[in-house]
N, C-alpha and C positions, 0 to 999 in steps of 0.2 A: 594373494588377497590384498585387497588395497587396505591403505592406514585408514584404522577406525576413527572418526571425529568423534573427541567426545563434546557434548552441549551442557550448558547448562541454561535454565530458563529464571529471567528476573522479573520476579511478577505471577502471579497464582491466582488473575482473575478467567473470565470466557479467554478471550481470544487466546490465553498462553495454555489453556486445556485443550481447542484445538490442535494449537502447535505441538503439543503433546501427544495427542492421538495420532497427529499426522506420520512427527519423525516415526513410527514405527513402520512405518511403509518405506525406510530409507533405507534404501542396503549401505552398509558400512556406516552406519551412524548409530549411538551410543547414547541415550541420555542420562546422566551420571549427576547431576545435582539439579535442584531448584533452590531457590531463596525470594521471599515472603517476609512482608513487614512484621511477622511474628512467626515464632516455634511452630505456635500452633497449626496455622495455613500453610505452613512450607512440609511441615506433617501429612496434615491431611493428602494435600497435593501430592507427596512423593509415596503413601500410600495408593493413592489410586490409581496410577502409573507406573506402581514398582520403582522409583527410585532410588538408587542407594543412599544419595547424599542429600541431604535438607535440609537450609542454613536458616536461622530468624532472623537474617539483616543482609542486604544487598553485599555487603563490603564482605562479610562472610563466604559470602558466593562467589567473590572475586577473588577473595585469597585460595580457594580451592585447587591445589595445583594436578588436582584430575579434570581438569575440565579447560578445552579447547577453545571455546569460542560461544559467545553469549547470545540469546537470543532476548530483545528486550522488551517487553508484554505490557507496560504499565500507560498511565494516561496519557495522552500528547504532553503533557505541560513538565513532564520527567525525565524527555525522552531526551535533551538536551543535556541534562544533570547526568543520567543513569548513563549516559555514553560516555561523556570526561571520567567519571569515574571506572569505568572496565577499562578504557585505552590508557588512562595515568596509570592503570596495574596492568599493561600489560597482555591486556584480552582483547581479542577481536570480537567484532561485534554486527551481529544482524539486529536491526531495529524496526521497530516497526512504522508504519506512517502514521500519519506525518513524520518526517525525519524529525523534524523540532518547531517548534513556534512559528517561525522567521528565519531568514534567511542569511541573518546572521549568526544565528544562534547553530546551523545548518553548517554556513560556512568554519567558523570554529571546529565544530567536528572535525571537518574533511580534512582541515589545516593540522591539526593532531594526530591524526591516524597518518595521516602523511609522514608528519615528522619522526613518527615514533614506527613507522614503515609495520603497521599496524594494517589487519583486513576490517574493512567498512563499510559495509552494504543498507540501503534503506529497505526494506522488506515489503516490500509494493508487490504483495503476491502473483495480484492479475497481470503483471508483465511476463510471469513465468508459464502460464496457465498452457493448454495445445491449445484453447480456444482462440486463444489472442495469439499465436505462434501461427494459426491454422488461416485467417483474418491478414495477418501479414505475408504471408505468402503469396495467397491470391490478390492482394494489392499489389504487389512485386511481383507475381506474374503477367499482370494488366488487365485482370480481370473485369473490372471498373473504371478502365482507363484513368482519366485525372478526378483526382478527388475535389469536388466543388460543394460539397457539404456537410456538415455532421449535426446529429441532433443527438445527445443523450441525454439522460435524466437518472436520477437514484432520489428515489421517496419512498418514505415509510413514517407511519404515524406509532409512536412506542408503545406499550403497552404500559400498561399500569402492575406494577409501581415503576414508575419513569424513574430510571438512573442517575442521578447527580448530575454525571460527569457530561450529559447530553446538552447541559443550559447552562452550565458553571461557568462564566468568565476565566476563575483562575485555573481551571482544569484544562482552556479549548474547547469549551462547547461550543454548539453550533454545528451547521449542516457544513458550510465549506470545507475544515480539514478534515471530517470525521468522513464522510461519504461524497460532495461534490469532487474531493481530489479526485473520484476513479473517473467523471466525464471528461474532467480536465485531463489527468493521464492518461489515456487514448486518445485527447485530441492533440495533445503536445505528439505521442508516439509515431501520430498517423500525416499532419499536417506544419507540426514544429512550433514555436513560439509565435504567437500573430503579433501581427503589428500596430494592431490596436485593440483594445481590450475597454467595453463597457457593462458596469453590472448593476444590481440595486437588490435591495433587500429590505424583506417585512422580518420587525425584529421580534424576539421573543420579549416575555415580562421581564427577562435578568439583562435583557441588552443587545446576546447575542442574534444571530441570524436565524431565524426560525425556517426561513426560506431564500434560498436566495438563484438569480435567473443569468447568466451571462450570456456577452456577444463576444464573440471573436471573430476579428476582421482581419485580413491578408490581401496583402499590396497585389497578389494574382488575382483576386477577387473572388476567392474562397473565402465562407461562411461558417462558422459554429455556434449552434445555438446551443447550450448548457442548465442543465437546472437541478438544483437539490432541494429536497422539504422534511422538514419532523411534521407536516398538517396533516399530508393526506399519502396515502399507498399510490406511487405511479408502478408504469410499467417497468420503469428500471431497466432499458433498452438503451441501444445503439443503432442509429441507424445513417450509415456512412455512403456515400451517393456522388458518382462521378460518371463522368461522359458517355460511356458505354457498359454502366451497370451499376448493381447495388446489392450494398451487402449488411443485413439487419441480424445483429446480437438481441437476440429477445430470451424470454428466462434469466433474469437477473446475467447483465452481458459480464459483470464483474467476477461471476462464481464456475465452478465445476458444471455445472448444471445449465451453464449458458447454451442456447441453441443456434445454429447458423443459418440463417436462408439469404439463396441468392437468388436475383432476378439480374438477367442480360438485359442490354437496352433492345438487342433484335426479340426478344420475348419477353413486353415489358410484364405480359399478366399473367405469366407464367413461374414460380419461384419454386427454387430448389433445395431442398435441403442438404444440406455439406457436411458430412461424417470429417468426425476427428478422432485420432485415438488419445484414450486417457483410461488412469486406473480406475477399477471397477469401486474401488473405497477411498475413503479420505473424503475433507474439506477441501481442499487441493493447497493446502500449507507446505505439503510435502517436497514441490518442486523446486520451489527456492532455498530449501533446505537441500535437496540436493544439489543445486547450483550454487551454494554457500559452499558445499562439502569439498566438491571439484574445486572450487579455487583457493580454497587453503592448501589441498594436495597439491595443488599447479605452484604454490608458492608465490598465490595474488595479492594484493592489497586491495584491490578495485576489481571489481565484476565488471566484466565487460558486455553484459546484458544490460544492469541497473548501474551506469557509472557514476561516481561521482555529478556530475557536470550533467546528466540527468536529473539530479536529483534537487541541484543548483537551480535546474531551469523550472522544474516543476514548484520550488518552494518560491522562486521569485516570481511567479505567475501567480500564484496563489496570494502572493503576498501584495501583488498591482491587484489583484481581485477584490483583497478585503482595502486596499485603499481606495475602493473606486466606489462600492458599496457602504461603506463605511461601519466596517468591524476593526472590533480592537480587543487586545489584551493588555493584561497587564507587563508581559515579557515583552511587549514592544515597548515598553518606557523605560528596560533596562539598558 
């Protein structure tokens, strides 16, 4: 039997109850503590998922010497802080995206987990997904031959009571790191960093990006158009397009539920739909959690899926995007 991982989870909002549900579809994984800005919430939380361990303060959760490796749930603007603090104790750590602010706050991480030969992963789940495994494939079988375009988008208009954390300045609101990074992370995956980068943005009432449209240009003369909104519900599609085919992620291309169709250039009006295998349950949180697992047993520091230097290229894209459009936080003045 392989060594059990155990986890623990920092943070007791949505997405870390996901993560929750998820690990139990992991074989050989263990979740053994949470910790929560209060008793209270790390309570409740470790009740609803059986926890044994439930700490009221982050630091509590780090000193926990049952627990292997962290997974880090809280709002972009923490992710930076909550990371020096697991790796100055000792803990490796899966985070969630955005890695952090900026990219230098980004680079720090990586430089600590280095030195302290610490495991460090940004938790960019849709890189782990079979949809986007299933998508890479047939790009590297040539299916599509060269990629000469990408169009995706991710919109949705929030519902009421709207979130804080969606228009806060000092939280990282805005549509760029919250939801833009998954068009951007498929197009960095599929076409690499372009060579030139133009964006603009309608802002919200607190400043941030309420919307915001990018171009990505390539010295090959490959195109990317990119777009995120809080205004309106889009399609939340990918749709990637080269010489002799094309291949369209519709059903939110970022999620479990994403759908694949192809079209050949010899059958332009003709499209196919492309079976992938995936588990029958879950959010699909579950895979990076297992590819977390395997490389702690491997005795990794860096995933060789989400590497370092992935994560580098994707925060410094991000970060030409908001200086091109003009967003700002306050962790860029630090």
């Amino acid at each position: 039997m392989a060594q059990i991982i155990r986890w623990g989870i920092l943070g007791a909002g949505r997405i870390a109850r996901k993560f929750a549900s998820d690990l139990r579809l992991v074989e050989d994984a263990q979740l053994t503590a949470v910790g929560a800005r209060t008793q209270q919430g790390a309570d409740t939380f470790a009740a609803e998922f059986n926890i044994p361990h439930s700490h009221g303060s982050y630091q509590e959760l780090i000193a926990d010497t049952e627990v292997d490796i962290i997974y880090i749930a809280t709002t972009h603007n923490f992710h930076y802080e909550n990371t020096l603090l697991c790796l100055n104790n000792n803990k490796a750590v899966l985070c969630e995206k955005p890695f952090a602010m900026n990219a230098k706050q980004v680079k720090e991480m990586i430089n600590l987990a280095r030195e302290k030969k610490l495991f460090l992963m940004e938790a960019l789940w849709t890189k782990f997904l079979p949809q986007y495994n299933k998508v890479r494939q047939m790009i590297n079988d040539g299916m599509i031959g060269d990629i000469r375009s990408i169009r995706a988008d991710f919109g949705f208009r929030p519902q009421e009571p709207v979130s804080p954390r969606l228009f806060d300045p000092a939280l990282g609101g805005g549509t760029v790191l919250d939801i833009g990074i998954y068009p951007v992370f498929i197009t960095l995956s599929l076409l690499g960093r372009p060579d030139e980068i133009e964006a603009t943005m309608s802002p919200a009432p607190t400043g941030v990006d309420l919307q915001c449209a990018m171009l990505f240009k390539y010295k090959n003369g490959a195109l990317a158009q990119l777009f995120s909104t809080n205004d309106s519900n889009t399609a939340t599609e990918a749709d990637i397009s080269g010489t002799t085919g094309r291949i369209r992620m519709r059903g939110r291309f970022h999620e479990l539920s994403a759908v694949i169709d192809y079209t050949s250039g010899e059958r332009a009006d003709e499209t196919e739909a492309i079976p992938f295998d995936k588990d029958a349950a879950g959010f699909g949180y579950q895979y990076q959690a297992r590819h977390a697992g395997e490389c702690l047993r491997s005795g990794l520091t860096e995933s060789p899926v989400m590497s370092h230097q992935h994560s580098i290229d994707l925060i410094e894209t991000l970060d030409a995007i908001r200086a091109k459009a003009g967003i700002h936080y306050p962790a860029d003045n630090e």
